[in-house]
C-alpha atoms as an extended CHARMM CRD file, in Angstrom:
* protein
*
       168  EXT
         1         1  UNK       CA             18.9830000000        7.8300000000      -14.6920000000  PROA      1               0.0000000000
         2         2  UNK       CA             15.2460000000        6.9930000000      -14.4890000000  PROA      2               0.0000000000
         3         3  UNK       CA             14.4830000000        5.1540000000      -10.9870000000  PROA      3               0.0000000000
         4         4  UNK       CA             10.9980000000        4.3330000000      -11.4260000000  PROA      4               0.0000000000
         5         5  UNK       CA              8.7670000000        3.5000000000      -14.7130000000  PROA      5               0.0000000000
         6         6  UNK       CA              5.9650000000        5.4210000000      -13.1820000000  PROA      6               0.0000000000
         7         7  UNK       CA              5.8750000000        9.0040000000      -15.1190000000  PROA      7               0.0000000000
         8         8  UNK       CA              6.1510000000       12.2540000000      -12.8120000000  PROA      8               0.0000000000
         9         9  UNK       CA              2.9820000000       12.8110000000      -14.9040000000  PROA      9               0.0000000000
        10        10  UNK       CA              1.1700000000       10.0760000000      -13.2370000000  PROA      10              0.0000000000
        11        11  UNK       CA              2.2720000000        9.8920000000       -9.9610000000  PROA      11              0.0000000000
        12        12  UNK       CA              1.5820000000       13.8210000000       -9.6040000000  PROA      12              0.0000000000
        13        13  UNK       CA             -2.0740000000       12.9890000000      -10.2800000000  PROA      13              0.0000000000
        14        14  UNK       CA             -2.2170000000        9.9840000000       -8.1450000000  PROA      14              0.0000000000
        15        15  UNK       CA              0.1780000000       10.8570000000       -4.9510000000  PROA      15              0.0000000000
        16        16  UNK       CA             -2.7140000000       13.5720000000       -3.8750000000  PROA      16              0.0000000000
        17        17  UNK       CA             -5.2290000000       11.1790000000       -3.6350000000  PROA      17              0.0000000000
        18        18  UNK       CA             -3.4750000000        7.8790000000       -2.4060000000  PROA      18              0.0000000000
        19        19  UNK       CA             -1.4150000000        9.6320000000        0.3820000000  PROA      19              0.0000000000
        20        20  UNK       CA             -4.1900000000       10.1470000000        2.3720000000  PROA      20              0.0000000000
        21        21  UNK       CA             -5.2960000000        6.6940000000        1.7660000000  PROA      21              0.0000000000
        22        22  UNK       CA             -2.2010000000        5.0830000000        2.6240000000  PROA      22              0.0000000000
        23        23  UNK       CA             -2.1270000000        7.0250000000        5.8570000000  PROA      23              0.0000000000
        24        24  UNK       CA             -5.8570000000        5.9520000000        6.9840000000  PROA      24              0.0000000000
        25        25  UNK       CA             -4.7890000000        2.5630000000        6.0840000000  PROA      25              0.0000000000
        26        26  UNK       CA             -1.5850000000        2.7240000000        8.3520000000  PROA      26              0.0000000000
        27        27  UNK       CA             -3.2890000000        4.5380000000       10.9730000000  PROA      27              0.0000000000
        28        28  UNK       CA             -6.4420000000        2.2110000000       10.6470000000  PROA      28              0.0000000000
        29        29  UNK       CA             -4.4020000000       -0.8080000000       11.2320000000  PROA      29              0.0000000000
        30        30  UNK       CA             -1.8510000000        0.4890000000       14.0980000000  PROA      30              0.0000000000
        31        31  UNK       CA             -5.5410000000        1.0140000000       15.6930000000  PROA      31              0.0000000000
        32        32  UNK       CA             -7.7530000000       -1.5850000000       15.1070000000  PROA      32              0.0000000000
        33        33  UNK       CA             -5.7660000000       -3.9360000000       13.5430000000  PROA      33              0.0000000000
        34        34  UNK       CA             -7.9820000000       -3.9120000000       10.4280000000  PROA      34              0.0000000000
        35        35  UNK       CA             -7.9140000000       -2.3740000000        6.8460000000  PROA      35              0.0000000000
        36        36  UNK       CA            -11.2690000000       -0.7270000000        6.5450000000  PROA      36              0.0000000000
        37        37  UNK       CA            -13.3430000000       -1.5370000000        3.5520000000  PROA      37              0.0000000000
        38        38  UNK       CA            -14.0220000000        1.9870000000        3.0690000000  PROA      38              0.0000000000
        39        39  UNK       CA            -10.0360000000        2.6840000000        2.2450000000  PROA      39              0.0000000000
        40        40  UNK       CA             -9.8270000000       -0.2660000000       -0.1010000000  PROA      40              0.0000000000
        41        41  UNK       CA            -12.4230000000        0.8540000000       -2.2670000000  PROA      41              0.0000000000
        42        42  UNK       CA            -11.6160000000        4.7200000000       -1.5980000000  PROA      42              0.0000000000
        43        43  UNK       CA             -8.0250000000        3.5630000000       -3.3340000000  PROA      43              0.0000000000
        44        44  UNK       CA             -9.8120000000        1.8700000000       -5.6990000000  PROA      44              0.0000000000
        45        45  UNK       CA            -11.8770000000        4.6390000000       -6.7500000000  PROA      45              0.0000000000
        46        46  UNK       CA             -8.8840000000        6.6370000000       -7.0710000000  PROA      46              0.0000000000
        47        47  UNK       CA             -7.7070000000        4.3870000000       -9.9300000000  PROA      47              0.0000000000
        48        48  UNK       CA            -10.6270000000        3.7990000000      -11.7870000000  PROA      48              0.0000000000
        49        49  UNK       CA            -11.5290000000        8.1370000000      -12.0670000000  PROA      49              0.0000000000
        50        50  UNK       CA             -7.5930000000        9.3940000000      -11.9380000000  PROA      50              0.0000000000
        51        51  UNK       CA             -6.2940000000        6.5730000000      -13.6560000000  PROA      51              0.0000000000
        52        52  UNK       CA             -8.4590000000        7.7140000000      -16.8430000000  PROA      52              0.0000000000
        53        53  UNK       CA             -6.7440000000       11.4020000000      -16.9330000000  PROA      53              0.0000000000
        54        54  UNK       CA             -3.0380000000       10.0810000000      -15.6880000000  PROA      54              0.0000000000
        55        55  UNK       CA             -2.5390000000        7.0660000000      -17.8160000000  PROA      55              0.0000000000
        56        56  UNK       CA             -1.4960000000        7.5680000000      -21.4050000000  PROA      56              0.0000000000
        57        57  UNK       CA             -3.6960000000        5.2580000000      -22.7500000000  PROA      57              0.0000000000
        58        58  UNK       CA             -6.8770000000        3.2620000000      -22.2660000000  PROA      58              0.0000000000
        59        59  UNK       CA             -4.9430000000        0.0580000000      -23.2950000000  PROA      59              0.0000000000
        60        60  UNK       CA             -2.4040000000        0.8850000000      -20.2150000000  PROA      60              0.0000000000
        61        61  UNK       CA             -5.3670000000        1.6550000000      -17.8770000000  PROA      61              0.0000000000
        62        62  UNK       CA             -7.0350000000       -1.9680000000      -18.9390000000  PROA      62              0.0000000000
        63        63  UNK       CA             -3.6780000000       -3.9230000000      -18.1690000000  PROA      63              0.0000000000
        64        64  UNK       CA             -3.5410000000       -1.8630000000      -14.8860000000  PROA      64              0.0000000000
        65        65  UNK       CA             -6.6430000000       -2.6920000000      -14.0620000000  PROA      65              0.0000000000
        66        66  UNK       CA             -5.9280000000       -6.7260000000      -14.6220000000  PROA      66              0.0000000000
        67        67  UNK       CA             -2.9650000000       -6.3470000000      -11.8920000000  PROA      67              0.0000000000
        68        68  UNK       CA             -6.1630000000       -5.7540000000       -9.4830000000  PROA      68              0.0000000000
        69        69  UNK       CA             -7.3730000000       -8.7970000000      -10.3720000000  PROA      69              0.0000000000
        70        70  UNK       CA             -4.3780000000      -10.7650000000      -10.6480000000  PROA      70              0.0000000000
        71        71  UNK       CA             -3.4210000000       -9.2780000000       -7.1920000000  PROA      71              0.0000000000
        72        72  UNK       CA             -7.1120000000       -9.9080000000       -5.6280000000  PROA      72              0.0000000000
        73        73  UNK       CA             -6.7090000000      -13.8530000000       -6.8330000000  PROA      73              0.0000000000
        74        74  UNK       CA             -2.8170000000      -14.1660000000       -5.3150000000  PROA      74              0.0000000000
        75        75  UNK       CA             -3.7700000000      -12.3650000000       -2.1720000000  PROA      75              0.0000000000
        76        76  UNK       CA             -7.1040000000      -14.3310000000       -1.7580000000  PROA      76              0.0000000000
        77        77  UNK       CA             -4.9770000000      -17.2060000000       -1.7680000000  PROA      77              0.0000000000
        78        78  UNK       CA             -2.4640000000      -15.8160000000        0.8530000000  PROA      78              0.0000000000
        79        79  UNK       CA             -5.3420000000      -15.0490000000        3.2740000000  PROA      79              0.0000000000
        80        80  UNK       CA             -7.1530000000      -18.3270000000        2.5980000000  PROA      80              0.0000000000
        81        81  UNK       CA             -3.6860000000      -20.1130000000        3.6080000000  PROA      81              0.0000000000
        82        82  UNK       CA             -3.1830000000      -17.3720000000        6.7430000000  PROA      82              0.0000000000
        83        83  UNK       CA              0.0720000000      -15.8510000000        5.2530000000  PROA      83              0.0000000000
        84        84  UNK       CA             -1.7460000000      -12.6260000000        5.5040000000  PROA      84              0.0000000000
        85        85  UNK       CA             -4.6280000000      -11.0220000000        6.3830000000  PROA      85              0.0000000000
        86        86  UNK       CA             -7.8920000000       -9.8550000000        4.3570000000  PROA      86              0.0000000000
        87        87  UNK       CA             -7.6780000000       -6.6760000000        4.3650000000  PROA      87              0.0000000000
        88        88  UNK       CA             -3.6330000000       -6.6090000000        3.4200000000  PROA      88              0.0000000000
        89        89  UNK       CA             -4.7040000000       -8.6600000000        0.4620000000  PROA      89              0.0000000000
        90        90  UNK       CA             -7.6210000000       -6.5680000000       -0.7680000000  PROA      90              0.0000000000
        91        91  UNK       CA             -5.0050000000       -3.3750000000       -0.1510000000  PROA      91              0.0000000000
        92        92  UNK       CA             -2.1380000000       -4.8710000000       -2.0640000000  PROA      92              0.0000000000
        93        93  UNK       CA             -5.1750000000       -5.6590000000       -4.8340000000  PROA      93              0.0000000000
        94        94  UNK       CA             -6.7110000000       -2.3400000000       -4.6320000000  PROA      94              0.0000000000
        95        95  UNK       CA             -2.5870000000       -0.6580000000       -4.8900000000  PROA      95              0.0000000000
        96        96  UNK       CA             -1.2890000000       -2.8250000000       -7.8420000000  PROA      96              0.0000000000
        97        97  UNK       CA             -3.2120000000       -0.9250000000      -10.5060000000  PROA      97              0.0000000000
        98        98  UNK       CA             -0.7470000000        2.4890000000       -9.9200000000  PROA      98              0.0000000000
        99        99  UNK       CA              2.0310000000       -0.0260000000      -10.7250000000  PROA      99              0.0000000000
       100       100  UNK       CA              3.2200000000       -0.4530000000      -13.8720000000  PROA      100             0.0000000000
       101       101  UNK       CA              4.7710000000       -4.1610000000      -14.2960000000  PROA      101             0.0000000000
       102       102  UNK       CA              8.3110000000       -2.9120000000      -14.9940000000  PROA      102             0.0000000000
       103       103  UNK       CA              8.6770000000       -1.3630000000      -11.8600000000  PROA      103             0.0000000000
       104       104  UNK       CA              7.2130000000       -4.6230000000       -9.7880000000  PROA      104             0.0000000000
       105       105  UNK       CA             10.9470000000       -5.3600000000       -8.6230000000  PROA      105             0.0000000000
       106       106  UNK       CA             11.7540000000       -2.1430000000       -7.4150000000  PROA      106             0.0000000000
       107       107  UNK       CA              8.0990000000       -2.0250000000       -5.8170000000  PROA      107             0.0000000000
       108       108  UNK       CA              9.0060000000       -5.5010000000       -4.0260000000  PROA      108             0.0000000000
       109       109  UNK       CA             12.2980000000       -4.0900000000       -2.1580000000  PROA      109             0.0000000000
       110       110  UNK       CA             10.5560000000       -1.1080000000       -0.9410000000  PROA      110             0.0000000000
       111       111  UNK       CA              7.9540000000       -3.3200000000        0.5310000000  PROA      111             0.0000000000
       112       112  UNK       CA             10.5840000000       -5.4490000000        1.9860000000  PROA      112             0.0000000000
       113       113  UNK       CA             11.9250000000       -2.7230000000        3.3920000000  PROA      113             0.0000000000
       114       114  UNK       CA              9.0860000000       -0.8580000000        4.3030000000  PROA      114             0.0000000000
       115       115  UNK       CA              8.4460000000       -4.7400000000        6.3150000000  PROA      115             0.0000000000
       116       116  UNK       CA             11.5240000000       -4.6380000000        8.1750000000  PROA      116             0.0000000000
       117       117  UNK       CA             11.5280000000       -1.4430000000        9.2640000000  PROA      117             0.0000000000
       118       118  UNK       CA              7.3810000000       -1.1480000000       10.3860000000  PROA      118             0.0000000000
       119       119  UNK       CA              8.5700000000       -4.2080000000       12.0460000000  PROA      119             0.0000000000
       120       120  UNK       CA             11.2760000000       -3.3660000000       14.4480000000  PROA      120             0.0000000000
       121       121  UNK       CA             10.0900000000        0.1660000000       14.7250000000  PROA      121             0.0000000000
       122       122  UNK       CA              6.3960000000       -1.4290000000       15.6680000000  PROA      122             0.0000000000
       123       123  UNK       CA              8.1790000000       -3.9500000000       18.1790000000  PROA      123             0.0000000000
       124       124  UNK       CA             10.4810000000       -1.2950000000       19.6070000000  PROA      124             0.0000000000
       125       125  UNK       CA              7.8590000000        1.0590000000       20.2050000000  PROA      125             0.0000000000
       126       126  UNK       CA              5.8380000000       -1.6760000000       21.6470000000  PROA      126             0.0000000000
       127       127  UNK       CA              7.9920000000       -1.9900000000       24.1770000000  PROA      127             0.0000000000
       128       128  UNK       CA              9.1670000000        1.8640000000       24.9790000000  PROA      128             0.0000000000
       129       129  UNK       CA              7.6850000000        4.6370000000       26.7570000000  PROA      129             0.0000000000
       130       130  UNK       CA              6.1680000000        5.6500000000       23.0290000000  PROA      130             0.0000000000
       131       131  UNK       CA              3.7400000000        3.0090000000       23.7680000000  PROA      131             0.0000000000
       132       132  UNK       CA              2.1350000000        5.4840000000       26.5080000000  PROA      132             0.0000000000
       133       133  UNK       CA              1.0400000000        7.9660000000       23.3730000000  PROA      133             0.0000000000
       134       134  UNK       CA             -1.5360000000        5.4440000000       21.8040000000  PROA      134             0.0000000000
       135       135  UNK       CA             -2.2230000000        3.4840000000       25.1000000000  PROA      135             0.0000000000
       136       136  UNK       CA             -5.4610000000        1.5810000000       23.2560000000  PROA      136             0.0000000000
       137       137  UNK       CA             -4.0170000000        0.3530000000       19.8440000000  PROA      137             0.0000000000
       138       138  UNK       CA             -4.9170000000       -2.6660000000       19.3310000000  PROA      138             0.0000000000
       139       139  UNK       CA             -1.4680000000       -3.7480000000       17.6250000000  PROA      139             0.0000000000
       140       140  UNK       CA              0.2780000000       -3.6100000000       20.4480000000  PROA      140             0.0000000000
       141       141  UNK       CA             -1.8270000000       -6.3050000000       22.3360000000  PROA      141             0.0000000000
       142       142  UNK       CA             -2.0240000000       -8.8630000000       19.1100000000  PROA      142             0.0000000000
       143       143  UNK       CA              0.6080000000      -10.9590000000       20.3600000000  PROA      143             0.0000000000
       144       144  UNK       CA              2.1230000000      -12.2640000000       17.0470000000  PROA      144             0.0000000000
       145       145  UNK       CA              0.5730000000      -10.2610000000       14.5490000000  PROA      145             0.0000000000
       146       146  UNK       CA              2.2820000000       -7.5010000000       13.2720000000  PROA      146             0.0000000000
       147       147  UNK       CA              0.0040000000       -4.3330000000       11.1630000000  PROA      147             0.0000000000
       148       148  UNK       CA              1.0640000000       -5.1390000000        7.6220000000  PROA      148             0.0000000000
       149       149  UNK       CA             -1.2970000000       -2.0670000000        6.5340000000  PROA      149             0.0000000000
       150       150  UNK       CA              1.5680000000        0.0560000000        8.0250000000  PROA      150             0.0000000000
       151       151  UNK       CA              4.2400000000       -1.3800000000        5.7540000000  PROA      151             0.0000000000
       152       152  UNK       CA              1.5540000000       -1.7020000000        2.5000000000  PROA      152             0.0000000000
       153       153  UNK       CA              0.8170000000        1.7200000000        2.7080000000  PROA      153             0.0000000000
       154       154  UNK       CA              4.4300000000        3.2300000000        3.0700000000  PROA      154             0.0000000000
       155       155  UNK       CA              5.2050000000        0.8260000000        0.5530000000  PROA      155             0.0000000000
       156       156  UNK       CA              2.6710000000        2.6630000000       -2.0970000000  PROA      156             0.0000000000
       157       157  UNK       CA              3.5050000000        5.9920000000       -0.1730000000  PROA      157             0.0000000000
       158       158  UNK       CA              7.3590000000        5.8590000000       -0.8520000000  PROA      158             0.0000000000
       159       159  UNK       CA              6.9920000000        4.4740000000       -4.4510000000  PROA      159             0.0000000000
       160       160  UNK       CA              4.6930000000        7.3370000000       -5.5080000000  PROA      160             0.0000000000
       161       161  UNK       CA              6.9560000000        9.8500000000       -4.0700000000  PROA      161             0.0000000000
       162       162  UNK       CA              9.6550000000        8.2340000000       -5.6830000000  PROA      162             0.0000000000
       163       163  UNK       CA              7.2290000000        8.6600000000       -8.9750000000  PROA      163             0.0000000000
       164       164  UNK       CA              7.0470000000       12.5720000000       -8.4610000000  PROA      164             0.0000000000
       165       165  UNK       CA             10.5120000000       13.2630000000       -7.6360000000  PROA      165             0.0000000000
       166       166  UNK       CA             12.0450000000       10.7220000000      -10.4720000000  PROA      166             0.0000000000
       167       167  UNK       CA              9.8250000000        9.2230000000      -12.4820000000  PROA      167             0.0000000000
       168       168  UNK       CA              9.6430000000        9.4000000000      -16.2750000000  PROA      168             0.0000000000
């Protein structure tokens, strides 16, 4: 049974280069409460070099690289209307390139997942004894606000693991 569209082949070239990312970005935004530039583009990067050897063809790498775009205009919108913040949107832009379009459903209950849990286990560890290990994050003082960049990136974290371990 094939979970995810993504091929092993793929995801083994990506996952060594976008883990790290997706951690920073976490990290980053447990911190600061911000999803640094540098990570966005980093991700980016990844894509636009990796994405040339891991993608079977340059037709597939083009329409890849139009779910940036697509994602960049949506998430502009979400951020212009305060739904989310900048940096989420240009991170959910700069991740929907290592996507491919069938596997947007299965990419959309991870992240609802991935929301749910960063959520309670952010608020519970907010309010625990935990909270005494990172004393200055930021995130834990933004009354409200919850770091999205902790979800986004075990969201793209998760999904290319699932990619190496089952993917086509």
């Amino acid at each position: 049974m094939q979970v995810v569209n993504l091929t092993s082949y793929e995801a083994w070239w990506f996952a060594p280069f976008v883990l790290p990312i997706c951690y920073w970005v976490a990290l980053s935004d447990l911190r600061h409460m911000k999803i640094p530039n540098k990570a966005v583009l980093a991700l980016t990067g990844v894509f636009m070099v990796i994405g040339l050897i891991a993608l079977p063809s340059f037709t597939d790498y083009g329409w890849r690289l139009l779910h940036l775009l697509v994602m960049l205009i949506i998430g502009i919108g979400f951020s212009s209307a305060g739904l989310i913040g900048a940096g989420d949107a240009k991170f959910i832009a700069a991740s929907a390139p290592f996507v491919p379009l069938s596997d947007l459903a299965l990419v959309s209950l991870i992240l609802a997942a991935s929301l749910l849990a960063g959520l309670a286990t952010h608020r519970m560890a907010k309010h625990s004894p935990l909270r005494k290990l990172a004393p200055d994050w930021k995130s834990w003082t933004s009354d409200g606000k919850f770091p999205m960049g902790v979800s986004l990136g075990a969201t793209l974290a998760i999904y290319m693991v699932l990619g190496v371990v089952f993917g086509g």
